[in-house]
C-alpha positions, 0 to 999 in steps of 0.5 A, spaced: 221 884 955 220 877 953 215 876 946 211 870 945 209 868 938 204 862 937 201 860 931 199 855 926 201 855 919 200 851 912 203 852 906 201 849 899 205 850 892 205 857 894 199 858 898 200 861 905 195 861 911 197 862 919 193 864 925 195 866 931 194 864 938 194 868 945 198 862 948 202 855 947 196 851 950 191 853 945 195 853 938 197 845 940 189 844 942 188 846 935 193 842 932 191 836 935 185 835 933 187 838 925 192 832 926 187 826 928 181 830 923 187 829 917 190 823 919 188 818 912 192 824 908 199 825 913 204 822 908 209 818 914 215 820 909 219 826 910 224 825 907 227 829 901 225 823 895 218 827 896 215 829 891 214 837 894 208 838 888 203 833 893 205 836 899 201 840 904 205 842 910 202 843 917 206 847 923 205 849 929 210 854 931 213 857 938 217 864 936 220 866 943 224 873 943 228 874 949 230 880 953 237 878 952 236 878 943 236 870 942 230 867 939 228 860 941 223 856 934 220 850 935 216 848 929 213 841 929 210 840 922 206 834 919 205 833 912 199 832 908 196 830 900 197 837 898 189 836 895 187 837 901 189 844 902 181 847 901 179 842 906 184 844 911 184 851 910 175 851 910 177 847 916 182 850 921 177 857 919 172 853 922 175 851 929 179 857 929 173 861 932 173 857 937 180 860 940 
C-alpha cells in the first residue's frame, strides 16, 4: 500500500513546528498564501554565504512511501527573516483550521 505524507514545515534556530495536510492540493493552497503574505521578508539568496542565525526556513514537503520500499521527497522551501517566526507560526496556526 502506498502512503502519502503531506505537510508544511518551518524551522528557526531550533524551533520546529509542522502540520499535516489530507492531500497535496490543500498543503500548496496553504503555502501559496504564506508565501504571498510573507513575501517583504523572503530572503532571495539561498546560497551557503547566508548567515543561518537570520534564516527562517518554510517547506512544503511531499513524503510518497511506495509498495515496492522507495521513497519519493519533494521539498520546496523558501526562506525568511528568522524574526519573523512568531508572526509565521501565529499565522500558519490560524489558516491551519481552515484545512
Amino acid at each position: 500500500m502506498e502512503e502519502n505524507i503531506f505537510s508544511i514545515e518551518i524551522i528557526s534556530q531550533g524551533k520546529y513546528e509542522s502540520w499535516e495536510f489530507r492531500n497535496e492540493e490543500a498543503r500548496d493552497e496553504l503555502f501559496r498564501k504564506i508565501t504571498e503574505r510573507f513575501s517583504e521578508y523572503a530572503i532571495a539568496d539561498k546560497s551557503d554565504d547566508v548567515d543561518d542565525s537570520r534564516i527562517l526556513q518554510l517547506s512544503a514537503t511531499s513524503l510518497k512511501l511506495k509498495e515496492d520500499g522507495k521513497v519519493d521527497q519533494q521539498v520546496p522551501y523558501e526562506w525568511y527573516e528568522s524574526d519573523q517566526f512568531e508572526k509565521l507560526l501565529e499565522y500558519i496556526n490560524n489558516e491551519y483550521r481552515k484545512y
